[in-house]
TORKOL-4160 file (C-alpha; in steps of 0.2 Angstrom, whole numbers, padded with zeros to 4 digits, m for minus):
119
<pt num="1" X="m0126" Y="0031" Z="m0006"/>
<pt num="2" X="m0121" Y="0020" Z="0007"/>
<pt num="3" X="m0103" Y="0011" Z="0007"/>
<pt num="4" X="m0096" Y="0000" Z="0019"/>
<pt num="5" X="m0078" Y="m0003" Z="0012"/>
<pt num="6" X="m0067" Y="m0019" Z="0021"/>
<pt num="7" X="m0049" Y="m0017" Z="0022"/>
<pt num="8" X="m0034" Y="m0026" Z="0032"/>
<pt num="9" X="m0037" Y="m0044" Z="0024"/>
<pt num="10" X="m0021" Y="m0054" Z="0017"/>
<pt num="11" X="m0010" Y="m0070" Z="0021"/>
<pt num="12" X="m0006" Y="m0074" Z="0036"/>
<pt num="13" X="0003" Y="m0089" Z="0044"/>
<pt num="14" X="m0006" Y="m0099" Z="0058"/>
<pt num="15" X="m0005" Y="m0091" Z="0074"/>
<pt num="16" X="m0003" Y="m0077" Z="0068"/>
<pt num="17" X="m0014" Y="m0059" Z="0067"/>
<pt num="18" X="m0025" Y="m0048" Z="0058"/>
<pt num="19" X="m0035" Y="m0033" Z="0060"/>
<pt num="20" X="m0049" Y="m0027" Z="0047"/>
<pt num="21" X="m0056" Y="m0012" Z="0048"/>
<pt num="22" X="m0073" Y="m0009" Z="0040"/>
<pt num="23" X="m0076" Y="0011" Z="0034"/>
<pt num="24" X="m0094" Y="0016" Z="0033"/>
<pt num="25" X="m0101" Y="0032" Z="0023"/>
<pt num="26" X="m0119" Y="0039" Z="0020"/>
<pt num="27" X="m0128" Y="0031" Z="0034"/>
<pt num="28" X="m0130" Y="0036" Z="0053"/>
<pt num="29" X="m0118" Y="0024" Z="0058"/>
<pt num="30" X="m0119" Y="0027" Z="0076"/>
<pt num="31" X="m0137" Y="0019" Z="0078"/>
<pt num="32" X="m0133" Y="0004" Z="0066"/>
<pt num="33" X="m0129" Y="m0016" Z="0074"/>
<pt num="34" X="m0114" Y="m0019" Z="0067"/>
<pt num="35" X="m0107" Y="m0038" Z="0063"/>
<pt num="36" X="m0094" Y="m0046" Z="0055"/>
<pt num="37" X="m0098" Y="m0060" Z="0044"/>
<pt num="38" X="m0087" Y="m0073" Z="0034"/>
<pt num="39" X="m0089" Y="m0087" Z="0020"/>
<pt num="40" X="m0076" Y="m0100" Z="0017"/>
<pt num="41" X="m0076" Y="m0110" Z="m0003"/>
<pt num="42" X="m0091" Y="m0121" Z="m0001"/>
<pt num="43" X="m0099" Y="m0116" Z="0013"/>
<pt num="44" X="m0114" Y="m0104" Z="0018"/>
<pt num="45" X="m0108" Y="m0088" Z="0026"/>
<pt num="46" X="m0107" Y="m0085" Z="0045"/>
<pt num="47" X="m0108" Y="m0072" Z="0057"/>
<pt num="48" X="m0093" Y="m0070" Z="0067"/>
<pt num="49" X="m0097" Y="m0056" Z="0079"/>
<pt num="50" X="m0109" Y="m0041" Z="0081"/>
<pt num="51" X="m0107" Y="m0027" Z="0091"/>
<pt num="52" X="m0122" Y="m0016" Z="0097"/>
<pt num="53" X="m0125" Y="0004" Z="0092"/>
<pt num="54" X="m0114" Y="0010" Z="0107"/>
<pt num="55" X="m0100" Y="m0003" Z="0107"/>
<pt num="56" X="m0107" Y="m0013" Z="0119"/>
<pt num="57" X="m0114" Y="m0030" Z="0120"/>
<pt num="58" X="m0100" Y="m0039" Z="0109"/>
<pt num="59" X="m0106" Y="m0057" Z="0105"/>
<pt num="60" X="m0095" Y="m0070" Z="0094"/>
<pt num="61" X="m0096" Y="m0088" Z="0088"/>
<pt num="62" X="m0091" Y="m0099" Z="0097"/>
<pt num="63" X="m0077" Y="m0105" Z="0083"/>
<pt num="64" X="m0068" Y="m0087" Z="0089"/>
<pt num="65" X="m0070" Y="m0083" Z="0104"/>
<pt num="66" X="m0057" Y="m0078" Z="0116"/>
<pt num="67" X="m0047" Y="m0074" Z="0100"/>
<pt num="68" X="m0057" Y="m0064" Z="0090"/>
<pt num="69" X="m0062" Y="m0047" Z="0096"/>
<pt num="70" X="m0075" Y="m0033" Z="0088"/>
<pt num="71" X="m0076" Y="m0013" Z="0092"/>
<pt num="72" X="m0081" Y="0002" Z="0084"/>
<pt num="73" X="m0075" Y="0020" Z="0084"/>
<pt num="74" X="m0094" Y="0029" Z="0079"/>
<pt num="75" X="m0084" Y="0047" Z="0076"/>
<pt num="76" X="m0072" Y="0039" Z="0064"/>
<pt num="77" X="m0088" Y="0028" Z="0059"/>
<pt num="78" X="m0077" Y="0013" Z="0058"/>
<pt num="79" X="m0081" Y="m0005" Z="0063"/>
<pt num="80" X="m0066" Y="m0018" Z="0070"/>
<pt num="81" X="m0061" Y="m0033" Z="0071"/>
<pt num="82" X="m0043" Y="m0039" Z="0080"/>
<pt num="83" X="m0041" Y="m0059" Z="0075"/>
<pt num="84" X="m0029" Y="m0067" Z="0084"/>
<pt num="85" X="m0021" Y="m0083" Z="0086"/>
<pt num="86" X="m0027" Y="m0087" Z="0068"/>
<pt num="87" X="m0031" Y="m0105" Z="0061"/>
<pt num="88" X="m0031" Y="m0113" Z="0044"/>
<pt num="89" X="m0051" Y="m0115" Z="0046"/>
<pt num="90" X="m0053" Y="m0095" Z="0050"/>
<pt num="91" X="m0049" Y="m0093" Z="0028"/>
<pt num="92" X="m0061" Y="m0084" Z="0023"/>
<pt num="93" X="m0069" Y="m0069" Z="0013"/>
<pt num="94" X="m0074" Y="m0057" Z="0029"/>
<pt num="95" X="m0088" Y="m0045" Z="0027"/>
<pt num="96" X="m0095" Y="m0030" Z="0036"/>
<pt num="97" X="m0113" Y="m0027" Z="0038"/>
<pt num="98" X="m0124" Y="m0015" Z="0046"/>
<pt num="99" X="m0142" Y="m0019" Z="0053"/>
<pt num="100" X="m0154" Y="m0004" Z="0060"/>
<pt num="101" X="m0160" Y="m0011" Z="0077"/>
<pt num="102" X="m0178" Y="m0010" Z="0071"/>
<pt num="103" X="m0173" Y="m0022" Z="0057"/>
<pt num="104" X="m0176" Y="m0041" Z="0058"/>
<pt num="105" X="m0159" Y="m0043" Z="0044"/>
<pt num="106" X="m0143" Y="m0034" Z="0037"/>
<pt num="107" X="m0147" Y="m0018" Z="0029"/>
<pt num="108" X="m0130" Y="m0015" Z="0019"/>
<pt num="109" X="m0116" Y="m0025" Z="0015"/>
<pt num="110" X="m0096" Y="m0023" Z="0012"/>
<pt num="111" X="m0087" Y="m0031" Z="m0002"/>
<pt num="112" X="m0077" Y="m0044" Z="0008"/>
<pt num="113" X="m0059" Y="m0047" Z="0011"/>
<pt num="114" X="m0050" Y="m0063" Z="0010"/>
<pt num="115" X="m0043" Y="m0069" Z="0026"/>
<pt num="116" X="m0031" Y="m0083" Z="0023"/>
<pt num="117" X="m0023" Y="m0092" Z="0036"/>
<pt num="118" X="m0009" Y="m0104" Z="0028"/>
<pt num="119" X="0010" Y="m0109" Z="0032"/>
């Protein structure tokens, strides 16, 4: 069964930083895409940043850039992301996904953490 499990979410103030970690079990994670998404109250969810099979190619909206940043460990099998310089508009429920590069869309999806950035 495959897992994804997000973790390092909570209350921050603006400014400030977070990193979540994203845990992945019972799939060959080392060959898997994987993203970060989020979705804010009221709005349709969003993909944040992706990083290729090997850790290369990172890509980010353009709403984080320069502040956000993805990597993965593919021995731990664990997906990051280091936010920085947080904003009130980065609150949000974050989620990890996993998409096999053969695939045209997410295979698996984590839970979510809330990410809210507030003074």
């Amino acid at each position: 069964q495959v897992q994804l499990v997000e973790s390092g979410g909570g209350l921050v103030q603006p400014g400030g930083s977070l990193r979540l970690s994203c845990a992945a079990s019972g799939l060959g994670f080392s060959i898997y895409v994987m993203s970060w998404y989020r979705q804010a109250p009221g709005k349709e969810r969003e993909l944040v940043a992706t990083i290729a099979s090997s850790g290369g190619s990172p890509d980010y909206a353009d709403s984080v850039k320069g502040r956000f940043t993805i990597s993965r460990d593919n021995t731990e099998k664990i997906v990051y992301l280091q936010m920085s310089s947080l904003k009130p508009e980065d609150t949000a429920i974050y989620y990890c996904a996993a998409q096999h590069p053969w695939k045209r869309q997410v295979n698996y999806w984590g839970q979510g953490t809330q990410v809210t950035v507030s003074s």
